[in-house]
C-alpha positions as a Python dict, from the first residue, in 0.01 Angstrom:
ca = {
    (1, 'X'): (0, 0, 0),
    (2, 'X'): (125, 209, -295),
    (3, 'X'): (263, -154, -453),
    (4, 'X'): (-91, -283, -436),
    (5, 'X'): (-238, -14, -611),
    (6, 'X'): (29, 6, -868),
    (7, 'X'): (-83, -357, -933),
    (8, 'X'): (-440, -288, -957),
    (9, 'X'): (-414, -7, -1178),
    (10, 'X'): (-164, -191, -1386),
    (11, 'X'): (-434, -497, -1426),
    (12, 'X'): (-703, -223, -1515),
    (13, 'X'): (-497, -79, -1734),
    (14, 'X'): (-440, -408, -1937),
    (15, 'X'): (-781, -473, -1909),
    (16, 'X'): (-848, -155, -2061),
    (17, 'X'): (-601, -219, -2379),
    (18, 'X'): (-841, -495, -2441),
    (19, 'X'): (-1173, -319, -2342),
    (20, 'X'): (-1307, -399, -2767),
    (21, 'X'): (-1400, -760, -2597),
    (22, 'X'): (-1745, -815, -2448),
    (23, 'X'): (-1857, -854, -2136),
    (24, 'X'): (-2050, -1150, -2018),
    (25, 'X'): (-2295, -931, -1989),
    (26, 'X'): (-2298, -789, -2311),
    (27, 'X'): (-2303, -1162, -2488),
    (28, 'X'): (-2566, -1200, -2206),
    (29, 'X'): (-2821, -965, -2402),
    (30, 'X'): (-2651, -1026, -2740),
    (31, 'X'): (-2812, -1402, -2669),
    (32, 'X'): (-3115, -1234, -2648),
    (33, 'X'): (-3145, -1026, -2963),
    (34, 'X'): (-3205, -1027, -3326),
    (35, 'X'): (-2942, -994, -3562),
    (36, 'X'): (-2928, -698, -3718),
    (37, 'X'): (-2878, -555, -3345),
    (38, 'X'): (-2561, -822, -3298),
    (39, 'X'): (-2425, -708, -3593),
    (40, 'X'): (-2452, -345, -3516),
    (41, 'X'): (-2326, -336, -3160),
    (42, 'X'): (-2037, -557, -3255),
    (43, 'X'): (-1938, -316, -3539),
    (44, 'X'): (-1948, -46, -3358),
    (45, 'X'): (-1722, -198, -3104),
    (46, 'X'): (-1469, -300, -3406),
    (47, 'X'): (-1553, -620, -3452),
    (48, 'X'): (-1552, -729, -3816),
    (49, 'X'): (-1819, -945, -3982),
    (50, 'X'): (-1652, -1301, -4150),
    (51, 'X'): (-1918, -1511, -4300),
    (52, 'X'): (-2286, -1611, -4227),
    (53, 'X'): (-2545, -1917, -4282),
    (54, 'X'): (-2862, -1935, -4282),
    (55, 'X'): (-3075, -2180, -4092),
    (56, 'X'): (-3204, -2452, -4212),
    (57, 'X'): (-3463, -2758, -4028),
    (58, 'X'): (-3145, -2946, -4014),
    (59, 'X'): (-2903, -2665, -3848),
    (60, 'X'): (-2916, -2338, -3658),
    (61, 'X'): (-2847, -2061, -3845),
    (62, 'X'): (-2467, -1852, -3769),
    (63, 'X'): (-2313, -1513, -3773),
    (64, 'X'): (-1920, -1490, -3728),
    (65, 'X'): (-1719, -1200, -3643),
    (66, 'X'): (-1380, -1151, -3563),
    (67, 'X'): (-1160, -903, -3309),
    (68, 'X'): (-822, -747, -3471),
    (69, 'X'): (-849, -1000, -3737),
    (70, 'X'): (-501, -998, -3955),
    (71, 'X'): (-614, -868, -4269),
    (72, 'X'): (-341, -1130, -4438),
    (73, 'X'): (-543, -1485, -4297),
    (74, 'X'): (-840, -1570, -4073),
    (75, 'X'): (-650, -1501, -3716),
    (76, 'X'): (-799, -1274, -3457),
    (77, 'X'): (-830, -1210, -3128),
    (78, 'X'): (-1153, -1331, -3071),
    (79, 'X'): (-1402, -1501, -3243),
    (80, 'X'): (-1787, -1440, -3177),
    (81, 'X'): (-2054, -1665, -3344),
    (82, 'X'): (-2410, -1617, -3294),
    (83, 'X'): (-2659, -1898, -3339),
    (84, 'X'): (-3020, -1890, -3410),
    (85, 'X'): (-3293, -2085, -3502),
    (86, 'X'): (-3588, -1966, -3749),
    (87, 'X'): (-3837, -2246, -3648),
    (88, 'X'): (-3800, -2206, -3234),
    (89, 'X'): (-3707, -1908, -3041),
    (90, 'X'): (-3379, -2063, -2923),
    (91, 'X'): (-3010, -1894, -2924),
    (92, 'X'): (-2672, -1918, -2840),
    (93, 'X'): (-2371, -1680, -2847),
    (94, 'X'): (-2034, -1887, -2880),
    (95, 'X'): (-1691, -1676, -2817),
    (96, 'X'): (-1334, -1825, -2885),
    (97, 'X'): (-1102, -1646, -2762),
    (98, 'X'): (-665, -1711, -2718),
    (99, 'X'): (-580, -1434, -2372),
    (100, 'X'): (-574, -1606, -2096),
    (101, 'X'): (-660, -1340, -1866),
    (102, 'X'): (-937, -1232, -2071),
    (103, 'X'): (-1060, -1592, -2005),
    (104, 'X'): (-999, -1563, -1630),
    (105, 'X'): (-1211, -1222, -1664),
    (106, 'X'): (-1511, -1397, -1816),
    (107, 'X'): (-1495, -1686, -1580),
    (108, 'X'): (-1468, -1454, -1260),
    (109, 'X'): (-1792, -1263, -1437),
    (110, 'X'): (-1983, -1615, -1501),
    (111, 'X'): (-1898, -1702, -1098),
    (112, 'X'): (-2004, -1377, -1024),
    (113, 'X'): (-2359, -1390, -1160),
    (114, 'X'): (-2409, -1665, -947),
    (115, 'X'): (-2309, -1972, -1155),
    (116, 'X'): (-2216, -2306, -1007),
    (117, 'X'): (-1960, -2551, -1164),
    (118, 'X'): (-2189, -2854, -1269),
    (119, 'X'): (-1965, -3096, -1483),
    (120, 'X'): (-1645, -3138, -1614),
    (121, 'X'): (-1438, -3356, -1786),
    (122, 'X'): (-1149, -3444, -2077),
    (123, 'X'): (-1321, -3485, -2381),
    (124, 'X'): (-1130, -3549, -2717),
    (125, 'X'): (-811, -3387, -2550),
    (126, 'X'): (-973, -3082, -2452),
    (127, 'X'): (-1076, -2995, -2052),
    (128, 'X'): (-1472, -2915, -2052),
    (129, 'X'): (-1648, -2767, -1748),
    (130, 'X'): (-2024, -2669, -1753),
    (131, 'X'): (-2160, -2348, -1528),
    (132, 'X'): (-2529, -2325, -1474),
    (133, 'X'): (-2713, -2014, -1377),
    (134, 'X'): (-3071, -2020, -1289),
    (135, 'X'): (-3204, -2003, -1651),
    (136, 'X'): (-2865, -2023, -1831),
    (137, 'X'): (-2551, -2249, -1949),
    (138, 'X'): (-2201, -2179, -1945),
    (139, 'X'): (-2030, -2471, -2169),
    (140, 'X'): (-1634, -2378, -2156),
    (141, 'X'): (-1401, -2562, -2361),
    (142, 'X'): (-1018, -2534, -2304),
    (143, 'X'): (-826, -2693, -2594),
    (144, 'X'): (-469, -2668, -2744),
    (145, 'X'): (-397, -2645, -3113),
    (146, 'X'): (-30, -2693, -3285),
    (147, 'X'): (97, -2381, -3381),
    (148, 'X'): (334, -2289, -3741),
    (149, 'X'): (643, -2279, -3463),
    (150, 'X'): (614, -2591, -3320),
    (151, 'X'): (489, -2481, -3024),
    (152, 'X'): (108, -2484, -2874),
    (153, 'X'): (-141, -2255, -2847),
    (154, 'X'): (-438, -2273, -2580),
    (155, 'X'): (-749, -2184, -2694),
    (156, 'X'): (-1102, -2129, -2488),
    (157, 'X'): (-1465, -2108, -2625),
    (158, 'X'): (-1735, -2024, -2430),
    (159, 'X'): (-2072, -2136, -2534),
    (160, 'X'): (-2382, -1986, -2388),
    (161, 'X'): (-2711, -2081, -2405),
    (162, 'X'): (-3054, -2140, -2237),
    (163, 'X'): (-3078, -2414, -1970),
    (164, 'X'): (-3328, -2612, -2145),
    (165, 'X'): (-3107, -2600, -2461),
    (166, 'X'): (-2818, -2713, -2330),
    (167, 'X'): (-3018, -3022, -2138),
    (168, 'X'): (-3194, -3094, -2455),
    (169, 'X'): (-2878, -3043, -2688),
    (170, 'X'): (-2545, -3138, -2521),
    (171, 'X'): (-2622, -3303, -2197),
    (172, 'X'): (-2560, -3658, -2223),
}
């Protein structure tokens, strides 16, 4: 017994080192919001803004932050971008992220909430699975990228938007 509760405080405790990232929940209602609110809540979590466009007929409009970003280049963490559109009411929240047991966290949250594994497939060397929710899309992309060492990295991006929108946008 006390071994099993070592383990589950030690998880917690790891967790809790990395308690800056978001909850699905949290980009749950970040979808949802304006963005002078994302950009708050994410500062005040430590998140640092990187670089914005605006929207155009063509193009959603983005926000980009980063998590621990390396003040000497453009790695971090975690990446958060946060799309939105000026002539619909339609966005999406978009996180890239490297841990993979911060991954495992969101994908036990996203099965929690009642999601169901819809699709998946390889796609340009990359594993893609789709969740759906009643009224929202889970699009998760696992991919691998060379790193300066000769080694890989593994990299997963979560992209989350409205049902509709992803049937309209990615569905093929």
């Amino acid at each position: 017994m006390p071994k099993n509760l070592l383990l589950v405080l030690s998880s917690l405790i790891a967790f809790g080192a990395y308690s800056q990232n978001l909850t699905v929940d949290n980009l749950l209602k970040l979808r949802k919001s304006e963005i002078g609110y994302v950009e708050e809540f994410l500062t005040s979590k430590g998140w640092s803004f990187t670089r914005a466009e605006e929207p155009t007929d063509d193009n959603m409009g983005t926000a980009t932050f980063a998590y621990k970003k390396n003040n000497y280049n453009d790695n971090a963490e975690c990446f958060l971008t946060f799309l939105y559109s000026q002539s619909i009411e339609r966005k999406r929240v978009g996180i890239q992220i490297i841990n993979s047991q911060v991954y495992n966290s969101y994908l036990s949250e996203i099965k929690r909430l009642g999601c169901k594994l819809i699709d998946s497939k390889v796609e340009d060397n990359a594993i893609i699975k789709v969740y759906r929710g009643q009224t929202t899309t889970f699009k998760i992309t696992t991919s691998t990228l060379k790193s300066e060492f000769e080694g890989t990295n593994t990299f997963y991006y979560i992209l989350i938007c409205d049902n509709i929108d992803y049937a309209f946008n990615f569905a093929n």
